[in-house]
MIBA-641372 format. One record per residue: x, y, z of N, C-alpha, C, O in turn; residue in one letter. Coordinates in steps of 0.1 Angstrom, whole numbers, padded with zeros to 4 digits, always signed. Layout:
% residues N
XYZXYZXYZXYZA/...
% end
This chain:
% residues 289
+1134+1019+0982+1120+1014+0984+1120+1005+0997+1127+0996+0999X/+1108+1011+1004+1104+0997+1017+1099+0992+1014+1093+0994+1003X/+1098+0979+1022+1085+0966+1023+1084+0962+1035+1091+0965+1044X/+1077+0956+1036+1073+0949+1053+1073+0933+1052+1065+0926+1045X/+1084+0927+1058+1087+0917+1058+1076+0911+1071+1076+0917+1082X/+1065+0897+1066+1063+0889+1079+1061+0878+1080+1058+0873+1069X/+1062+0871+1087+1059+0854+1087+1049+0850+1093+1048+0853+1105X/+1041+0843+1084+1027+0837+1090+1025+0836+1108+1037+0833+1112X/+1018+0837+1118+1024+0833+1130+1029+0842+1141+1028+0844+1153X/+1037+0849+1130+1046+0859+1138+1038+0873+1140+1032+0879+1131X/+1041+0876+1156+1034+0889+1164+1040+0904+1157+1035+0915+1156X/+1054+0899+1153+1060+0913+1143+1062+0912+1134+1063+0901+1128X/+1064+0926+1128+1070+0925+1110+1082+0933+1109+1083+0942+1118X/+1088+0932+1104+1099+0940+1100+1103+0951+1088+1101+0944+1078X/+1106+0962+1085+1105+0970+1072+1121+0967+1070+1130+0969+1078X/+1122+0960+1053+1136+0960+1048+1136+0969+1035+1128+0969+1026X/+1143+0974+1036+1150+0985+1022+1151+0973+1012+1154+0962+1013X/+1145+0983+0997+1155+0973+0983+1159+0985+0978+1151+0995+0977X/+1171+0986+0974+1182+0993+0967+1178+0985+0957+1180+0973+0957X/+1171+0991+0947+1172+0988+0929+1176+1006+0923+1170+1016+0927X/+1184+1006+0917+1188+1023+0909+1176+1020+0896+1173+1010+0889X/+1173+1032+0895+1159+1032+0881+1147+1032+0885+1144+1033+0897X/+1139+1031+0878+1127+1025+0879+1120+1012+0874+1122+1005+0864X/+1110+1008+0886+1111+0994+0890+1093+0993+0886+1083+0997+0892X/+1095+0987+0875+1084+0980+0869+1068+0976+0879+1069+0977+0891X/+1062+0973+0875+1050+0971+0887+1046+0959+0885+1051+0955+0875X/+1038+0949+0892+1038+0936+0890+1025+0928+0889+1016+0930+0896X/+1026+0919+0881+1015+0909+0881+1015+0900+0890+1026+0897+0892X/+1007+0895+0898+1010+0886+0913+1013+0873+0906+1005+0867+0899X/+1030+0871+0910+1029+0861+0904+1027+0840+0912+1027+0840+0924X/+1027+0833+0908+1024+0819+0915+1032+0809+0925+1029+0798+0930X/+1043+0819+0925+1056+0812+0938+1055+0816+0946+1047+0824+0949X/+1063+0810+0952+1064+0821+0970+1078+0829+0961+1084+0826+0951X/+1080+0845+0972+1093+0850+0969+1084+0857+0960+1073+0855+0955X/+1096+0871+0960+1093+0884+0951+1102+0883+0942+1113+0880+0945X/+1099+0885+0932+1107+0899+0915+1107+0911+0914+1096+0917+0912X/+1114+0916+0916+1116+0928+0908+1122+0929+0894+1130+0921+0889X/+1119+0940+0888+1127+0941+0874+1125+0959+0872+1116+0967+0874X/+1140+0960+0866+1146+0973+0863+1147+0975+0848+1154+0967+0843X/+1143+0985+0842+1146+0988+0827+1162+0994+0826+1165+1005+0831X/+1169+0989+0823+1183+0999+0818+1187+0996+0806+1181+0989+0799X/+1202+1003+0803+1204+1007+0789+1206+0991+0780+1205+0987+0768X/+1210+0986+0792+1213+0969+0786+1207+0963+0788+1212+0952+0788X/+1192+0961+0790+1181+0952+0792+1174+0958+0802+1174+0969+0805X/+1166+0944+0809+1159+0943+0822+1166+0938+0829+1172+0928+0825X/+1168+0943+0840+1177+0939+0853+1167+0931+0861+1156+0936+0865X/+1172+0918+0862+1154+0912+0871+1166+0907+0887+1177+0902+0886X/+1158+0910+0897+1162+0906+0906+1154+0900+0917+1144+0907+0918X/+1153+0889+0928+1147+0878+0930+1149+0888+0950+1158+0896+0953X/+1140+0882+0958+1134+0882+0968+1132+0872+0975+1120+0871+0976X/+1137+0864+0980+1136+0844+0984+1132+0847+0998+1124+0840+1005X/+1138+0861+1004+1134+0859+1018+1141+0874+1028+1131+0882+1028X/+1151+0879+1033+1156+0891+1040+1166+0899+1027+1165+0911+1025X/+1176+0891+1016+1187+0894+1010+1182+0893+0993+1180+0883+0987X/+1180+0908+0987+1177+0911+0974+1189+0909+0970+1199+0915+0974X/+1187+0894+0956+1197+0889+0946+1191+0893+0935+1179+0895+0931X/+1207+0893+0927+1208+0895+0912+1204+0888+0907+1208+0877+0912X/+1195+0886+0896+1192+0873+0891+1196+0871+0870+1193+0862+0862X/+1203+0882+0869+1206+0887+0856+1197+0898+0848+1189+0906+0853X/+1199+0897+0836+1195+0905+0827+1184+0895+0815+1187+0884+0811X/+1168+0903+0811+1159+0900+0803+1162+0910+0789+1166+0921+0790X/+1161+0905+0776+1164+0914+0767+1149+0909+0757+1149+0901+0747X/+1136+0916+0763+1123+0916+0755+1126+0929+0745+1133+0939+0747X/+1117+0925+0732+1115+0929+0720+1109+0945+0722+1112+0955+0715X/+1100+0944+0732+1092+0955+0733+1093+0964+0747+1095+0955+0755X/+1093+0973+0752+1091+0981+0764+1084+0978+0770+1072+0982+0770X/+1090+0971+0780+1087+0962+0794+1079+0975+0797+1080+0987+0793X/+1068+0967+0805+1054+0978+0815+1051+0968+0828+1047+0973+0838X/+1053+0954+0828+1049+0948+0837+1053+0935+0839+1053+0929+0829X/+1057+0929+0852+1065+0917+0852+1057+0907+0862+1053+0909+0874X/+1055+0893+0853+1050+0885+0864+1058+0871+0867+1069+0872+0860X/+1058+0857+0875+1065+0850+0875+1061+0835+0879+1050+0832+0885X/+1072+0825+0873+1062+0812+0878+1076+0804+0880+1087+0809+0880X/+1073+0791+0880+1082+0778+0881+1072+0767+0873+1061+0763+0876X/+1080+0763+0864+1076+0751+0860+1083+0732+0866+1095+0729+0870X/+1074+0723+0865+1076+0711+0869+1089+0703+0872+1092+0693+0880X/+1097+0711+0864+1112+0707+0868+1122+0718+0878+1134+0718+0880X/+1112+0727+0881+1115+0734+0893+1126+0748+0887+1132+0757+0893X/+1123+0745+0873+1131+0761+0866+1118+0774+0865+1107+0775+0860X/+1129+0785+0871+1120+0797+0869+1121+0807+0861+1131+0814+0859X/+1105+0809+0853+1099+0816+0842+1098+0834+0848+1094+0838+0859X/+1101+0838+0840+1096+0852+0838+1089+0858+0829+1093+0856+0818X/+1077+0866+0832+1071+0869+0819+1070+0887+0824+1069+0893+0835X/+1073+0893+0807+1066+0907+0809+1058+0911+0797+1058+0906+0786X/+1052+0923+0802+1042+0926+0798+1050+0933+0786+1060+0938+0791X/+1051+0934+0773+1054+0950+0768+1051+0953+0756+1048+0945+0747X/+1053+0971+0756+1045+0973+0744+1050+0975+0728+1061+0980+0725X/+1046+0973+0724+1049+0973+0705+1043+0980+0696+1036+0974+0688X/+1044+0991+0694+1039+0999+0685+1019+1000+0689+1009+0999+0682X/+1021+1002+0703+1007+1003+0705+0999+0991+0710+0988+0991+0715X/+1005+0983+0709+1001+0967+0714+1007+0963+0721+1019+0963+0719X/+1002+0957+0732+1003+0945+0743+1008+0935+0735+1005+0935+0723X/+1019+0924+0742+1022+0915+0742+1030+0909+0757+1032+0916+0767X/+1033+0897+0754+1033+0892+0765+1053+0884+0763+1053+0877+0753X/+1060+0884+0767+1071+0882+0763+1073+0868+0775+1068+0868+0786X/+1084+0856+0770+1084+0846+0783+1101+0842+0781+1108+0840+0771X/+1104+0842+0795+1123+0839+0799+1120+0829+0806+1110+0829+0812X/+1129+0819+0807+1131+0804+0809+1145+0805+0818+1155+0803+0811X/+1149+0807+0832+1164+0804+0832+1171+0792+0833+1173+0785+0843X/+1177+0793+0820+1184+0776+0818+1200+0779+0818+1205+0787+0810X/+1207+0771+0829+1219+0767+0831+1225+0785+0836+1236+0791+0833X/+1217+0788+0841+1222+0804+0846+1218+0818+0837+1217+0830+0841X/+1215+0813+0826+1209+0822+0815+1196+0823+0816+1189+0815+0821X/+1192+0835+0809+1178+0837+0810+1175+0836+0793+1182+0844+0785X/+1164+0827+0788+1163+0823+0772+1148+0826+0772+1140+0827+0781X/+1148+0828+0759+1134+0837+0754+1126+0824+0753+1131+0814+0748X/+1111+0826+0758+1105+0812+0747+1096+0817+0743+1087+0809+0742X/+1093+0826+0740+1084+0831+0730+1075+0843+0733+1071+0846+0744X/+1071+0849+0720+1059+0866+0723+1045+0861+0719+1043+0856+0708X/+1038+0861+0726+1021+0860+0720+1010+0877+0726+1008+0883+0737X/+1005+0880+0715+0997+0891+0720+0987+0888+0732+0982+0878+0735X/+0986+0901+0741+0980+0901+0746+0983+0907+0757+0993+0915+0757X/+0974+0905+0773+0979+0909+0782+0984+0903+0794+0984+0891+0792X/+0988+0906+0804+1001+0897+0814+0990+0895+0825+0986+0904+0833X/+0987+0877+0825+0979+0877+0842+0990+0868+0843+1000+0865+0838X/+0982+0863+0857+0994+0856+0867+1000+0840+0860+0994+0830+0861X/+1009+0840+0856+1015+0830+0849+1015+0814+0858+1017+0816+0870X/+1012+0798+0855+1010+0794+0865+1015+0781+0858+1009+0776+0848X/+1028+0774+0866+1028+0757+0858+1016+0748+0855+1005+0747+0861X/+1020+0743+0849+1014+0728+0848+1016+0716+0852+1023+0709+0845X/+1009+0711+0866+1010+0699+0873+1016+0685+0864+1010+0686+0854X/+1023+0677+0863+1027+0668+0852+1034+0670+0844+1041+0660+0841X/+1037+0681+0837+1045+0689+0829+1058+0693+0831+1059+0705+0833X/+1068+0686+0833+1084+0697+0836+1087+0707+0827+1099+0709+0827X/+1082+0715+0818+1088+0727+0812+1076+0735+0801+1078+0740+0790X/+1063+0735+0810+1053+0738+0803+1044+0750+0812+1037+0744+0821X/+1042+0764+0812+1035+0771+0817+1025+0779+0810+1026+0784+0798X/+1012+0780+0821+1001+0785+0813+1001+0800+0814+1007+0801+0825X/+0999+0812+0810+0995+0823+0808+0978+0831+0805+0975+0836+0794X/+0973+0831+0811+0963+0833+0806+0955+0823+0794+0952+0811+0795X/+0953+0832+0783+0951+0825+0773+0960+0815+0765+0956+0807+0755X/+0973+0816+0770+0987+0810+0763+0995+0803+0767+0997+0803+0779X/+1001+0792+0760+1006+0777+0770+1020+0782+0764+1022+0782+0752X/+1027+0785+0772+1045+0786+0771+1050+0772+0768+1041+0764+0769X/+1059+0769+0765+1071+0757+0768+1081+0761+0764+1083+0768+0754X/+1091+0755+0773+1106+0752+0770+1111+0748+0752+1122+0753+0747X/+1101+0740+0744+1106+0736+0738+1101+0740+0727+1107+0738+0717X/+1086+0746+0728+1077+0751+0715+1077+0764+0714+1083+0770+0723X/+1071+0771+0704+1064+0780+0701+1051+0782+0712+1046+0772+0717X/+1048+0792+0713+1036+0796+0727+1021+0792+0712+1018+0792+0700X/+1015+0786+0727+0998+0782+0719+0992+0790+0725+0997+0797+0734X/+0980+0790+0719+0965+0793+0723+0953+0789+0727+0945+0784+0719X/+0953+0791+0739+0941+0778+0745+0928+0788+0734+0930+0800+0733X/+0919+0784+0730+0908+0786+0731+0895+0789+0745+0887+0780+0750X/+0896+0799+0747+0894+0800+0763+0876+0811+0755+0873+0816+0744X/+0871+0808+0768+0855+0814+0766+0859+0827+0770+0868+0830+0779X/+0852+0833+0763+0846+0849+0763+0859+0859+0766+0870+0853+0768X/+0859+0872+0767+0873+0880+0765+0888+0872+0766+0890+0868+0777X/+0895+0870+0759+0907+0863+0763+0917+0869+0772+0925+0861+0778X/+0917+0882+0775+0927+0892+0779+0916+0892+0797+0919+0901+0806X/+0906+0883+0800+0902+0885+0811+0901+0870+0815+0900+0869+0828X/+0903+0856+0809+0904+0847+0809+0917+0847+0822+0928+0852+0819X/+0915+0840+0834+0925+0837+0841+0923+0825+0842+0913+0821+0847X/+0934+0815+0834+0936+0798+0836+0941+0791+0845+0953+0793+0847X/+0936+0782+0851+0942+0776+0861+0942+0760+0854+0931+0755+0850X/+0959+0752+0853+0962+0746+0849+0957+0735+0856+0956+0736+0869X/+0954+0726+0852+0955+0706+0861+0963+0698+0850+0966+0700+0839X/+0964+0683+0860+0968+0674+0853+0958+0667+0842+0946+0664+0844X/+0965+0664+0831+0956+0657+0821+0950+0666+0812+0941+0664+0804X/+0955+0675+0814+0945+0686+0796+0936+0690+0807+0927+0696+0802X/+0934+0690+0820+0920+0696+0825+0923+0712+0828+0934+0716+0831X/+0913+0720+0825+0917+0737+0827+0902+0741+0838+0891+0735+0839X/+0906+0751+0844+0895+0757+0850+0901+0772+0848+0912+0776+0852X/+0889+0782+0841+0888+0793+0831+0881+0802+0844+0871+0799+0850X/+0891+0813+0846+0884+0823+0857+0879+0838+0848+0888+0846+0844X/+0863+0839+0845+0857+0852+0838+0863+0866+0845+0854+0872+0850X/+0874+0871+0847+0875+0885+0855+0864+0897+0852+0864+0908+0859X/+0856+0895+0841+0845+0900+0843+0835+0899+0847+0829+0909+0852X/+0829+0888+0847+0814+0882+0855+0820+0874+0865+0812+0870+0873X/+0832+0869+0867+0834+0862+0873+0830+0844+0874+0830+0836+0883X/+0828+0844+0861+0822+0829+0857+0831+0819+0864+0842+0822+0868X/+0826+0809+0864+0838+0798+0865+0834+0783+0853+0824+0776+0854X/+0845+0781+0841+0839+0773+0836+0857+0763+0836+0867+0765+0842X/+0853+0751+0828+0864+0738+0835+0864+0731+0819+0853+0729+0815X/+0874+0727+0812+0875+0717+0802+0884+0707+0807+0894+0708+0813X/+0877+0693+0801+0884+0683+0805+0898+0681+0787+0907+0673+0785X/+0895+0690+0781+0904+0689+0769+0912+0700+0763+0913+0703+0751X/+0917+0705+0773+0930+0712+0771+0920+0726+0763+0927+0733+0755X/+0907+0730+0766+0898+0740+0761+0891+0742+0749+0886+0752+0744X/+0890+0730+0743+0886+0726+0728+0867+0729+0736+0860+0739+0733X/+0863+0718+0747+0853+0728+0752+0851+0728+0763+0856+0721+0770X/+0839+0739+0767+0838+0743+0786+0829+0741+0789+0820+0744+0782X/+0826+0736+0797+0810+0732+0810+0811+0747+0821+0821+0750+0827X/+0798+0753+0820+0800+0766+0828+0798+0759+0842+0793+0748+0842X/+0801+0762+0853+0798+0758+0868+0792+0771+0871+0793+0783+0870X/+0779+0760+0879+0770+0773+0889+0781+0783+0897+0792+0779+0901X/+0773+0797+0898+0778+0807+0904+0780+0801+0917+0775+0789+0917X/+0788+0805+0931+0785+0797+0944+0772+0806+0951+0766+0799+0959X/+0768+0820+0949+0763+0827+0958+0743+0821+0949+0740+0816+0939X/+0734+0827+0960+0724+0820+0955+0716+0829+0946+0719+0841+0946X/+0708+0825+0941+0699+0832+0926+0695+0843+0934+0696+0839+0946X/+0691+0858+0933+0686+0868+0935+0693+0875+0946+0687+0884+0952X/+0706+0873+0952+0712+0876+0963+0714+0893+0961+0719+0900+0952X/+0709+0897+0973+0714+0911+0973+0726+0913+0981+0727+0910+0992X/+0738+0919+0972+0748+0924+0975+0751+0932+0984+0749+0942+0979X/+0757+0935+0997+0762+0949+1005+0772+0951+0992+0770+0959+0983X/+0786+0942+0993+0797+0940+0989+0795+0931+0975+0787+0922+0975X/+0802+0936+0966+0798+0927+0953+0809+0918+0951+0820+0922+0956X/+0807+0905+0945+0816+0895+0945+0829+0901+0939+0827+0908+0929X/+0839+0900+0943+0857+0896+0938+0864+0889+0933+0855+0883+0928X/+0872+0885+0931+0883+0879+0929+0890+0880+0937+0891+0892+0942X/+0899+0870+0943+0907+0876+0956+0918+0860+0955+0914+0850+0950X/+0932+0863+0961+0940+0855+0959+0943+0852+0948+0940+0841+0943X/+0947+0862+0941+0951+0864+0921+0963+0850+0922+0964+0840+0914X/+0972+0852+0933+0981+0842+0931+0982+0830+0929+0989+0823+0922X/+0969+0826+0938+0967+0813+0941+0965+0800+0930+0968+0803+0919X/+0961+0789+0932+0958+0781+0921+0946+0773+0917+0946+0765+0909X/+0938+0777+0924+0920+0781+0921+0916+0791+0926+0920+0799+0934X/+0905+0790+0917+0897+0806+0915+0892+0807+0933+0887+0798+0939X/+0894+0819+0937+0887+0824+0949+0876+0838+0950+0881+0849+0948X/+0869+0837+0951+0857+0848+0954+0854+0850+0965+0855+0841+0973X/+0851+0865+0970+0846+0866+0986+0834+0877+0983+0831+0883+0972X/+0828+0878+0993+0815+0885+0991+0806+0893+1001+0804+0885+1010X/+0800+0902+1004+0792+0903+1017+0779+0904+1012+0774+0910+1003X/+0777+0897+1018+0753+0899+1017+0748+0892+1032+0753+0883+1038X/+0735+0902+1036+0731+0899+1054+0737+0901+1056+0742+0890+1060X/+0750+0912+1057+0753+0913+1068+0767+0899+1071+0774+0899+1081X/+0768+0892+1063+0778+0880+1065+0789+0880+1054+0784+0879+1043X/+0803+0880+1054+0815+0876+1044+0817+0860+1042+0819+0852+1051X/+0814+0858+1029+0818+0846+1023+0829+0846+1012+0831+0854+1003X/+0836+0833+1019+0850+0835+1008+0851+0821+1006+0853+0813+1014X/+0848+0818+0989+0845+0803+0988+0857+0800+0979+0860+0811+0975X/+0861+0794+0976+0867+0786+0964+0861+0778+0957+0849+0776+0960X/+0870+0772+0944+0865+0762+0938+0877+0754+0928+0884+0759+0920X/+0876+0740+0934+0882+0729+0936+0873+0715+0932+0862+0712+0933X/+0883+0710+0927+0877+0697+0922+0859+0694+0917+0851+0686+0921X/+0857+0706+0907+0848+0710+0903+0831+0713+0908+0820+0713+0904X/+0839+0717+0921+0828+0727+0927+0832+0738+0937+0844+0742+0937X/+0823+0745+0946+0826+0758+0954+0827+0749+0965+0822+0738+0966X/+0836+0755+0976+0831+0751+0986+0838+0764+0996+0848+0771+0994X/+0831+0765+1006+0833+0776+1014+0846+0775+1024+0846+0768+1034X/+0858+0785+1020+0864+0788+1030+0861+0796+1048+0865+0794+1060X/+0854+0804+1042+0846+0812+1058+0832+0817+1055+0828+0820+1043X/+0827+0819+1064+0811+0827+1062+0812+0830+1076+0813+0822+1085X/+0812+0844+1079+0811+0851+1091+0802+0859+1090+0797+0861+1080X/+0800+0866+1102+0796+0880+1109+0805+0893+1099+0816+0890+1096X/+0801+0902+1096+0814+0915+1088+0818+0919+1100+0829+0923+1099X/+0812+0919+1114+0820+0924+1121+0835+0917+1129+0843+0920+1138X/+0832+0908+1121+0845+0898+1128+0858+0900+1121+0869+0897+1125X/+0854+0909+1105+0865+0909+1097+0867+0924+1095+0872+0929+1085X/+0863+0931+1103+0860+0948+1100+0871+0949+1095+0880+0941+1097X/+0874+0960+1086+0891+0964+1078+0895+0953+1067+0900+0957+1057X/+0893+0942+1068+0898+0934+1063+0893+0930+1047+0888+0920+1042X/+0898+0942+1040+0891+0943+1024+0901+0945+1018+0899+0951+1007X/+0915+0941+1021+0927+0946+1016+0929+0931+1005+0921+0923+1002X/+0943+0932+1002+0946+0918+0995+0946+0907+1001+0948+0909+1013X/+0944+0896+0999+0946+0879+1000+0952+0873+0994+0950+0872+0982X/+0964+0864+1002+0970+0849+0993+0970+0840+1005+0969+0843+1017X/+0971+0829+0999+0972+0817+1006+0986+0817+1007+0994+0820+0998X/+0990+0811+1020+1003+0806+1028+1004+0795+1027+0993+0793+1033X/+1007+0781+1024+1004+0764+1029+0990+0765+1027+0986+0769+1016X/+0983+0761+1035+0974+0758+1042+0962+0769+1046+0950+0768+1048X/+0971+0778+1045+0957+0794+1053+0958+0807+1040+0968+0813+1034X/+0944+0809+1039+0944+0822+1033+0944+0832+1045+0937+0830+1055X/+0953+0843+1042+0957+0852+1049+0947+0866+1041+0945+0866+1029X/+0943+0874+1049+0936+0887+1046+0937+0895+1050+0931+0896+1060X/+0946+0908+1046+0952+0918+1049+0937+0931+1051+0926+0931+1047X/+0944+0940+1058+0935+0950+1059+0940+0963+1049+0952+0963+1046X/+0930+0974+1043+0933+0979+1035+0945+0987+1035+0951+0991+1025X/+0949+0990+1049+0956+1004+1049+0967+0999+1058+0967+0988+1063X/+0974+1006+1060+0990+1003+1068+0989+1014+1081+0991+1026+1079X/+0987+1010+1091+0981+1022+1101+0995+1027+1107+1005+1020+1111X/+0996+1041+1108+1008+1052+1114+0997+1058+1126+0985+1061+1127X/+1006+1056+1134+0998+1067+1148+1008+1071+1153+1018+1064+1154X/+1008+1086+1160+1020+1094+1163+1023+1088+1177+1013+1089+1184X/+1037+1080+1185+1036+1079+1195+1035+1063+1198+1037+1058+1209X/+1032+1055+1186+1024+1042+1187+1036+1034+1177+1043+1042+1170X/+1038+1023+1178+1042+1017+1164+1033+1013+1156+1022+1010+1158X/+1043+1014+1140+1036+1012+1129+1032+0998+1127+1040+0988+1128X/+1017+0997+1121+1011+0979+1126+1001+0977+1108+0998+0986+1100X/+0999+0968+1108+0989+0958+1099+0980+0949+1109+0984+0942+1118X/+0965+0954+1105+0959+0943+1105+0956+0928+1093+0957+0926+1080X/+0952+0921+1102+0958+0903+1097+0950+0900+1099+0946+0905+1109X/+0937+0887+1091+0932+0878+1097+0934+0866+1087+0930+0867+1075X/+0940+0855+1095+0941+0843+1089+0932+0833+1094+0929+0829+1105X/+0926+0828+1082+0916+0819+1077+0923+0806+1079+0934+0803+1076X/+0917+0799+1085+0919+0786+1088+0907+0775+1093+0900+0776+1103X/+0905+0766+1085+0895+0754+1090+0880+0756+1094+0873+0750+1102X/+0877+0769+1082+0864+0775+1084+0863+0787+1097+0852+0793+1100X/+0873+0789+1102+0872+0802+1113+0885+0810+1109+0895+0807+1101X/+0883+0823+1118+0891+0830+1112+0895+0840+1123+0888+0847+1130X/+0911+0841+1123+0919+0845+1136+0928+0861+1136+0940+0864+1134X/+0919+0869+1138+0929+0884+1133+0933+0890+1143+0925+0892+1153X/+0945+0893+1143+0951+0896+1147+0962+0912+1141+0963+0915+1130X/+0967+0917+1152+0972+0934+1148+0986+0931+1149+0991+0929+1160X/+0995+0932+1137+1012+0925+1139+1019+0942+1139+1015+0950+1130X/+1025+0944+1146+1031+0953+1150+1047+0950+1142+1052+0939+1142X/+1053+0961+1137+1062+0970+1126+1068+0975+1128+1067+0987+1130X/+1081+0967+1130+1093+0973+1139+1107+0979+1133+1116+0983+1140X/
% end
């Protein structure tokens, strides 16, 4: 399998090989920097880790049910979680590994399905899941989260505070008590807005909710933070043409890929880029060497 290795900044990218033997699971975007992979074999899941050019072993997962999907996090004391997806006699569940002192330890199965797993600020050994609070040391909870649970994407804060992303309507609602209850937050776009492009989700990884959007003729990509929207960019669509592909934030900059990976006979192989920065937005064509 290829990948295209690049660094923020940088005018090239590079394609590195991963040698994994099997077949290699598909993935939930998970909340670190650095990639996972995971392999099914006869002795478990083979999970192996991506920090930067050199694919490491990272050991073996032994979930209950038939792995389908793997996502990943780090909790407060800087130990990293693995979660997969798998199935059980027809059911989703969600399985969670902890690696402590070199081992990988189960902390528990709760139904359901696998979004992006994400610490908890304050907490050294406590991760949220969607609808489900992992820890080190408990049995997995259940937040009481509004409307579908299995579309509920949670984004943790300090102090019991939650902010609840609708992957269906795209709501955005916030409890100050750990989800006992929600205050809905205004939509960011305005009452009666006509759509070119209908609102998204975009930056699954990140650690607030992000939406982007086109109407007039203009791309808006807002967040929301300290309980309200506020706009990362509002442009021209022609400033961002192509650029409908995925998004994560780097530090500092949301990065936005373009859809497609362009081949031209004769040309090198390139990605378009445009990174978001300080309300403007800088794209550029990184050439794939």
């Amino acid at each position: 399998m290829r990948h295209t290795l690049w660094s923020v900044d940088s005018p090239f990218a590079r394609l590195i090989s991963i040698d994994i033997a099997g077949q290699i699971l598909g993935t939930v975007p998970g909340s670190t920097n650095g990639l996972w992979f995971a392999s099914p074999q006869a002795v478990g899941v083979r999970v192996y880790r991506l920090p930067g050019e050199v694919l490491r072993a990272e050991g073996i997962l032994h979930p209950r049910g038939t792995p389908v999907a793997l996502s990943w996090a780090t909790d407060g004391s800087g130990a990293s979680w693995l979660f997969l997806e798998t199935l059980q006699e027809q059911k989703y569940f969600i399985e969670a590994f902890r690696k402590e002192r070199s081992k990988w330890r189960a902390k528990g199965t709760a139904a359901g399905n696998l979004l992006t797993p994400r610490g908890v600020p304050g907490e050294r050994s406590t991760v949220i899941c969607g609808q489900w609070v992992f820890s080190a040391t408990r049995s997995p909870r259940r937040i009481p989260v509004n409307g579908q649970p299995d579309l509920a994407e949670t984004y943790p804060g300090r102090d019991s505070h939650l902010t609840q992303l609708s992957l269906d309507d795209l709501s955005v609602r916030t409890s100050d008590d750990g989800g006992s209850h929600w205050v809905l937050a205004p939509p960011p776009w305005p009452a009666g807005e006509h759509f070119a492009f209908p609102p998204e989700a975009i930056d699954r990884s990140g650690d607030t909710p992000t939406i982007r959007w086109v109407a007039g003729g203009r791309l808006v990509i807002t967040r929301f933070s300290d309980g309200r929207w506020s706009n990362l960019l509002e442009t021209a669509v022609e400033n961002v043409h192509g650029l409908s592909g995925q998004a994560l934030t780097v530090g500092n900059r949301l990065v936005l890929f373009a859809l497609c990976y362009r081949i031209s006979a004769g040309e090198p192989d390139s990605i378009r880029i445009g990174v978001v920065a300080n309300g403007s937005v800088n794209v550029t064509t990184v050439e794939v060497r």
